[in-house]
N, C-alpha and C positions, 0 to 999 in steps of 0.2 A: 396174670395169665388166664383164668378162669375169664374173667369181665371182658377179655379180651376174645377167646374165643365166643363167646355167647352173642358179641357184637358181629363178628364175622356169621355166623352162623342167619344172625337175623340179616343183616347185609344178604345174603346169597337166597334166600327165602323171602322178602321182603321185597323183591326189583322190583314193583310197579308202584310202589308208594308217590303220592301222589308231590308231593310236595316234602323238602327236608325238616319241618318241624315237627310233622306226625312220626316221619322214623325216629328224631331224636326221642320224644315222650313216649313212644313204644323201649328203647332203647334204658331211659330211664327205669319205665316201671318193671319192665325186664329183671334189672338190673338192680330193682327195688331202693335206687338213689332220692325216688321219686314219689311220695306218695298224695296222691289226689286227696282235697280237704272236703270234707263232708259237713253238709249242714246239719247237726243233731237234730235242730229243734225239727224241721223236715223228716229225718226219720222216724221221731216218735210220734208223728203223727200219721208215718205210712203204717207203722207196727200194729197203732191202736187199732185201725182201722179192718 
């Protein structure tokens, strides 16, 4: 119920998106199904810096 309205909600907020694979991984991280992978070694070197 919940996942569901949050989908509608971003659906009705969301109309110009450009293409359906950016609403889906909006939809996802929303929806926290979805979490983007990060390169460590990348960040310990923005931190040091």
């Amino acid at each position: 119920e919940g996942i569901n309205n949050k989908i509608k909600v971003l659906k009705r907020t969301a109309y110009g998106y450009r293409n359906y694979s950016h609403f889906r991984d909006r939809i996802l991280l929303m929806t926290r199904l979805y979490v983007p992978q990060t390169n460590k070694k990348d960040q310990a070197t923005t931190y040091a810096a």
